[in-house]
N, C-alpha and C positions, 0 to 999 in steps of 0.2 A: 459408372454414371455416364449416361451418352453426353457428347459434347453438342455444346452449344453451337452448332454447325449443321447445316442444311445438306443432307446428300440431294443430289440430282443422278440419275440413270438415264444415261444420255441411248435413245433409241429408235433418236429422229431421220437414220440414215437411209438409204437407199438399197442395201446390201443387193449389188450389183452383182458380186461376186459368186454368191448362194443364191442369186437366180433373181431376187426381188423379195417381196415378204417381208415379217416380220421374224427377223432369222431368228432374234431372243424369246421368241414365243414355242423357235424347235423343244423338241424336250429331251432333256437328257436325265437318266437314274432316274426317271418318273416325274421329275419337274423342266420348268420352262428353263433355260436359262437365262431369263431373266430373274427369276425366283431363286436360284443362286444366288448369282446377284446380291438379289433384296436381303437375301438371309447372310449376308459376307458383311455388310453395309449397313444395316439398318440398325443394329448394336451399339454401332460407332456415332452416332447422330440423332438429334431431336426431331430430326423431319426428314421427311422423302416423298422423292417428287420422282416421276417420268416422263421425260422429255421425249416426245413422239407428234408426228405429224397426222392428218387425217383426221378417221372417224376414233376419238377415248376409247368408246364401247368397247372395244375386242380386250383390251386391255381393264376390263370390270373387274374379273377374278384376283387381279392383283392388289386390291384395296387399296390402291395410292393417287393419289391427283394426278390429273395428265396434264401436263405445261403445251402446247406446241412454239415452234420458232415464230419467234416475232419480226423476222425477217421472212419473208417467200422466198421460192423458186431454190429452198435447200443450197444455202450458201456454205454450209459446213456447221462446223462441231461448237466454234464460237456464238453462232446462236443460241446454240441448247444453253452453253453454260449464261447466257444473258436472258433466256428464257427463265432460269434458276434465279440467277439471281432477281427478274422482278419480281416473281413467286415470291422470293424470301421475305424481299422488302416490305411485299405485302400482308402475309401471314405469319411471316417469324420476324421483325423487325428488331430484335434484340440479336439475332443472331449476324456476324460477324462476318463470316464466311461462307460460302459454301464451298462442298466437295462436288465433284465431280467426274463419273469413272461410267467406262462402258457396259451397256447390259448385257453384253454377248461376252464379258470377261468372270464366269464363274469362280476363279481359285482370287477374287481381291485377298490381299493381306488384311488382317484378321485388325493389321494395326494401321492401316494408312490413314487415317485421320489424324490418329495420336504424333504420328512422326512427320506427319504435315506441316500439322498447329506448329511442332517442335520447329522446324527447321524455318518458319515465319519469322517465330518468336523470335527466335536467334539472330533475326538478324540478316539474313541471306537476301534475302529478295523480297518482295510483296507477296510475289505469287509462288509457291511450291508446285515443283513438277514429277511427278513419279519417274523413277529412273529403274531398269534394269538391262544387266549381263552390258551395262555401255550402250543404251538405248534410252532416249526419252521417249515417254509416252504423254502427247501433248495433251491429250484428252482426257487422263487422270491429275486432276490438280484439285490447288486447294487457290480459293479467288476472293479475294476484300469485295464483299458487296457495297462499297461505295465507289468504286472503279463500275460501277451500270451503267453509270451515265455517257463517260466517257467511252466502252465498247458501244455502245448504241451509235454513237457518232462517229467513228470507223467503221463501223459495218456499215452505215448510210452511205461512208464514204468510198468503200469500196473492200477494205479489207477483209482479207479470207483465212490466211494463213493464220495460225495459231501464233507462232512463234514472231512472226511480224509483228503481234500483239503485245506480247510478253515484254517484248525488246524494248517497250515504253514503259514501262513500269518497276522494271529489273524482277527476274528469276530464279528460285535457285532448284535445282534438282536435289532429288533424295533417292539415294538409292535404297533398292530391296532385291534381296540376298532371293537364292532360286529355293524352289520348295523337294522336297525328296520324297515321288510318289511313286511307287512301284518298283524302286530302285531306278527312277530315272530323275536327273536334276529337270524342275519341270518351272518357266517363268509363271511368276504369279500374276502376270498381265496375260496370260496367253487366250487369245481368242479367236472365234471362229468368225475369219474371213471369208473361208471355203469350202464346198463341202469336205475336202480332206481332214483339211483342220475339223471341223467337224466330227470328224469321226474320231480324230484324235481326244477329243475331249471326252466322247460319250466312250472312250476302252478308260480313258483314266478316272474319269469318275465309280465306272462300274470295278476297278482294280479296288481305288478305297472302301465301296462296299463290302468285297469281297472277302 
């Protein structure tokens, strides 16, 4: 049963990197990675959302609502997840949380919601943060939608950093173990910043087909 939990697919960046574009809309094994994605994610939760900037349209094909930042001028990642969670407040208001993971990260763990929720529960912090190989990834969490109000009033104020964020509310990370594709230990966060990176996704995905 999916949890009572709002994914958001944060896709509101700039990807500087890959040139400009909509990187998650590249395709890999015949889908976008964004569609990855949505198909890793969408299991695990009652709702989904895509958080992107612009014109929705181009992102039709993907049947999901388009949130954009409720802040201008591309402040960061924190907006998307505040973007999320008004969406929730508005449409799912029973839901609790929401999730939040990037759409250019096709291999999400099958379970990060479930060990999200867990590690809330428990106790750790408000907010859950995805961990791996000794890396946080700020931009995959699990966020109390009753914490909107207050990120709306740091982002007003100026805040950008992620972790700035966190630090008022108390965090706890969760780690997740590496994945074993093609004989190679592969992070389940791993994404395309680059075109290298890039390419490294579209050899591993087409290895698991194979």
């Amino acid at each position: 049963m999916n949890a009572p939990v709002t994914g958001v697919l944060l896709a509101g960046g700039q990807s500087r990197r890959m040139g400009g574009g909509d990187k998650g809309l590249l395709q890999l094994d015949g889908k976008s990675m964004l569609q990855h994605a949505i198909e890793r994610l969408a299991p695990q939760v009652s709702a989904l959302v895509l958080n992107a900037n612009g014109d929705p349209g181009r992102f039709a094909g993907l049947g999901l609502p388009v949130v954009a930042d409720p802040i201008a001028g591309y402040v960061g990642p924190l907006a998307g997840v505040l973007a999320g969670m008004r969406w929730s407040l508005a449409h799912a208001p029973e839901h609790p949380f929401v999730v939040t993971a990037a759409g250019d990260a096709p291999l999400l763990p099958l379970d990060l919601v479930a060990r999200l929720r867990a590690a809330v529960e428990g106790g750790g912090g408000r907010i859950a943060l995805a961990r791996s190989n000794g890396a946080l990834h700020p931009v995959i969490g699990l966020w109390p939608v009753a914490l909107a109000a207050d990120l709306g009033e740091q982002l007003r104020g100026g805040v950008r950093k992620v972790l700035d964020w966190t630090d008022r509310h108390g965090s706890v990370g969760v780690d997740f173990a590496n994945e074993r594709i093609d004989g190679r230990e592969i992070d389940p966060f791993f994404n395309a910043n680059t075109p290298q990176e890039f390419k490294q996704l579209r050899d591993l995905l087409a290895s698991l087909r194979a």
